[in-house]
NUKOLRO-450590 format. One record per residue (C-alpha): residue in one letter; x negated, y negated, z negated. Coordinates in steps of 0.001 Angstrom, whole numbers, padded with zeros to 6 digits, always signed. Each point is the difference from the previous one (the first is absolute). Layout:
<recs>
aXYZ;...
</recs>
This chain:
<recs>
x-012310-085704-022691;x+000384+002182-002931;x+003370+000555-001455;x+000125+001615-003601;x+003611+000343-001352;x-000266-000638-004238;x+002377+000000-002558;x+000371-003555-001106;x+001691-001673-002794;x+002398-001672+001891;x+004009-000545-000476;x+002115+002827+001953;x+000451-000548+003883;x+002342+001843+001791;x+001039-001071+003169;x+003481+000076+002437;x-000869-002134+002907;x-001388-001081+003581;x-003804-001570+000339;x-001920-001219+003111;x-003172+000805-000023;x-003470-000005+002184;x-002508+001977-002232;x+000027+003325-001739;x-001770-002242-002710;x+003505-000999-000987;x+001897+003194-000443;x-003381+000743-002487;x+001072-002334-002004;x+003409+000755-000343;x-000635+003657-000573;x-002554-001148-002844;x+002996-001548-001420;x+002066+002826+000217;x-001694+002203-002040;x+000621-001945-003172;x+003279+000904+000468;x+000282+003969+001207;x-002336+002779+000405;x-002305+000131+003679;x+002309+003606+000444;x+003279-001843-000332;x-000382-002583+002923;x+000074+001666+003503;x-001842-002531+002843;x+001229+000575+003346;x-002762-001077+003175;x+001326-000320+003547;x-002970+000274+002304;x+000128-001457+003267;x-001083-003827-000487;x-000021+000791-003275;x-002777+002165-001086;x-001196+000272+003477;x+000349-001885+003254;x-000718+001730+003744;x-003811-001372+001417;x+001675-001117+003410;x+003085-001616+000441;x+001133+002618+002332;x+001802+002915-002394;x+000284-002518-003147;x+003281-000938-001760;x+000378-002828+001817;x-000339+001370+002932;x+002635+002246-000319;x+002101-002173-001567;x-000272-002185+003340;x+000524+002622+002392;x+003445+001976-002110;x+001412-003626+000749;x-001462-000472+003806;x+000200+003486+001452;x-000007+000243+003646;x+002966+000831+002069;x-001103+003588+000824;x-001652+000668-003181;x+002020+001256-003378;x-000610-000020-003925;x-001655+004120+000434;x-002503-001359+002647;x-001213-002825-002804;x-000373+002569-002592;x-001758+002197+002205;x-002784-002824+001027;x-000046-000675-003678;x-000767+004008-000802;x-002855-000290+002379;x-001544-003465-001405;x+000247+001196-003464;x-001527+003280+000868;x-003261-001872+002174;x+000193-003526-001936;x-001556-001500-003029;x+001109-001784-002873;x-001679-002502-002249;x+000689-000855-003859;x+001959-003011-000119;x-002121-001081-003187;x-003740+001958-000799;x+001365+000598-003563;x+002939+001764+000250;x-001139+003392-000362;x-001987-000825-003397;x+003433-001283-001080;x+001905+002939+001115;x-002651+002347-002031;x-000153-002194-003082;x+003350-000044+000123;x+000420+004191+000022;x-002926-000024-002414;x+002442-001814-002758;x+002797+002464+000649;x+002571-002262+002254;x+002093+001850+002046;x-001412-000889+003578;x+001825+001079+003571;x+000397-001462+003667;x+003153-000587+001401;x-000155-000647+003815;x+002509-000583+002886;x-002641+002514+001920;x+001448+003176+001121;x-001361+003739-001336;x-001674+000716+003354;x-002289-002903-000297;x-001100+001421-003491;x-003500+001465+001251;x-000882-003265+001330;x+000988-001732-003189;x-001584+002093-002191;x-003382-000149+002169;x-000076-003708-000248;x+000653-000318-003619;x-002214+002940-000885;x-002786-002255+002187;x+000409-002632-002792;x+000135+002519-002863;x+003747-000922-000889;x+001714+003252-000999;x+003824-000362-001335;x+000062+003665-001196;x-002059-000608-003196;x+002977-001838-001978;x+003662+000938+002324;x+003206+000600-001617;x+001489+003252+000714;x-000292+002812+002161;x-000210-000251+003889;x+002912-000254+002826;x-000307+001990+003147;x+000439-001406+002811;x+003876-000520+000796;x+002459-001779+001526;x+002042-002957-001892;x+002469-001636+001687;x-001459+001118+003396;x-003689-001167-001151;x-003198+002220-000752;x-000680-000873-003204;x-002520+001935-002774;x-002154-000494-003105;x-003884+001254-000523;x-002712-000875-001602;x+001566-002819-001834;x+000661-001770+003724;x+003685+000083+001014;x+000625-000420+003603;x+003921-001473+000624;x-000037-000447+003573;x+001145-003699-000287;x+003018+000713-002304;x+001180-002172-002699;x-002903-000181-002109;x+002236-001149-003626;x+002317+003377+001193;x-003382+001625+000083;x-001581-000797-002549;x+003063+000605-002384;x-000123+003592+001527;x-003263+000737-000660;x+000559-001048-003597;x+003307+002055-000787;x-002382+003228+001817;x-002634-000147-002437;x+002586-000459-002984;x-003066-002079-001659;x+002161-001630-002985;x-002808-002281-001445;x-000164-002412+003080;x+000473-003128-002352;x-001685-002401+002877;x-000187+000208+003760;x-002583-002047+002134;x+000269-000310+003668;x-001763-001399+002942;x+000673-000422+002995;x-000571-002839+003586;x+003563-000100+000651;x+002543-002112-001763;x+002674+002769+001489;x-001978+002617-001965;x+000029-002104-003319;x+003546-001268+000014;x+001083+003560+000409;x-001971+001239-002663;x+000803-002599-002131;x+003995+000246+000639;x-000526+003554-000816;x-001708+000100-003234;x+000883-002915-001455;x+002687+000820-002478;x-001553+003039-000672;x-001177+001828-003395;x-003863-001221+001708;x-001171-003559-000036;x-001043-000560+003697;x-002557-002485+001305;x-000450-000593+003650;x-002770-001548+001691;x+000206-001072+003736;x-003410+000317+000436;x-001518-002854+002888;x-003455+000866+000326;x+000459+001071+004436;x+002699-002829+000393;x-002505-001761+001935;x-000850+002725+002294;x+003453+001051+000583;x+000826-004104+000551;x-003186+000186+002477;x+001540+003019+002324;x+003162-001456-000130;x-000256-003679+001371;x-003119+001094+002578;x+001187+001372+003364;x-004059+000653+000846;x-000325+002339-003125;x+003498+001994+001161;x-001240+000288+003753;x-003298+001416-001547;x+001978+002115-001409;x+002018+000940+002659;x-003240+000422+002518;x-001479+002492-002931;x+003333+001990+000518;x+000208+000096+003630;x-003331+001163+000080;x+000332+002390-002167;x+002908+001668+001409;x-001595-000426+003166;x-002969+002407-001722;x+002590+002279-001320;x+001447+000306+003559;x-003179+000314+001943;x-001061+002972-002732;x+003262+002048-000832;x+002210-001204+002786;x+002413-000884-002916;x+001006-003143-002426;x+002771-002241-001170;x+001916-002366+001365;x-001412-003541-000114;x+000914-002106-002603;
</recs>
């Protein structure tokens, strides 16, 4: 699928509002749309990443997954020993795109000057893994970012930092985040923000944030893993493959360094 972005005669679109949708194909045409009505430098499109841009290979490690366990932890195990599996499977794991075109559409879209970032509920230490697996696709947010970088740093008790057009939040308020981000790079011609994102949390915030703003603000809740994320869910065999990987593996980690975390 090719996707070229032309200036067409059409009336002006500008947009304040929530969409469901299950193919990048859709936010294409919106953002063909768009440009009859403001330049490709004054609309800013924000990309989370997990289920989003890219999903994990194996269940084990994948939004999901995580998602399943922060709500079923074990008696002995705490929120620190999740994130520290979840270091590990990001550092050894793979990830997939969730649709074979979205890089093309990501560089098409920094070709024709739109501002283009990642916002993700990631934190800054699992940036080298993030960057390897988008950098494995060719997707590269640094091209076309708004403002300058943010260490590393702590925000209401969460890492948090901005780099190469990727900004990691550590699962903080992603509207709050995004607003931040914004007022840092004191970019003043932001006439039209676009944002995507898997959760409806994640779009509802945004949304409440932005929307009586000076920027228009479109949201898409985008559906293209809700099938794999309904499959985990309601199949007890795919979690207790999961949980055999992880047993196994911190059997491995035990056996070689003598060391791992707590079962989750």
């Amino acid at each position: 699928m090719k996707f070229l972005i032309m200036l067409l005669p059409l009336t002006l679109f500008s947009i304040t509002q929530e969409k469901e949708i299950y193919s990048i194909s859709e936010v294409y045409e919106d953002m063909t749309q768009l440009l009859n009505s403001f330049k490709s430098e004054e609309i800013l499109i924000v990309f989370d990443i997990d289920n989003t841009v890219l999903s994990m290979k194996d269940y084990l490690g994948s939004d999901q997954w995580f998602n399943w366990k922060r709500e079923n932890l074990r008696n002995s195990a705490t929120f620190s020993d999740l994130l520290e599996w979840q270091d590990i499977l990001f550092t050894h794991g793979e990830m997939r795109l969730t649709e074979r075109v979205i890089p093309k559409f990501i560089d098409e879209l920094q070709m024709k000057k739109f501002k283009v970032i990642a916002l993700t509920s990631r934190s800054p230490e699992y940036r080298r893994a993030t960057e390897r697996e988008l950098s494995k696709y060719e997707i590269d947010f640094s091209s076309r970012k708004i403002g300058t970088d943010i260490k590393n740093q702590y925000y209401r008790e969460r890492l948090i930092g901005y780099d190469n057009g990727i900004f990691m939040t550590s699962g903080l308020h992603k509207g709050e985040m995004l607003k931040i981000l914004v007022e840092h790079s004191r970019v003043k011609n932001i006439k039209q923000i676009v944002f995507l994102d898997d959760h409806l949390k994640n779009t509802h915030r945004v949304f409440d944030q932005f929307k009586n703003s000076d920027s228009d603000i479109l949201i898409y809740r985008y559906g293209k893993e809700d099938d794999a994320v309904k499959k985990f869910y309601n199949s007890s065999r795919l979690k207790n493959i999961a949980d055999q990987k992880l047993i196994h593996l911190k059997e491995t980690l035990d056996r070689i360094f003598g060391t791992s975390p707590n079962l989750i």
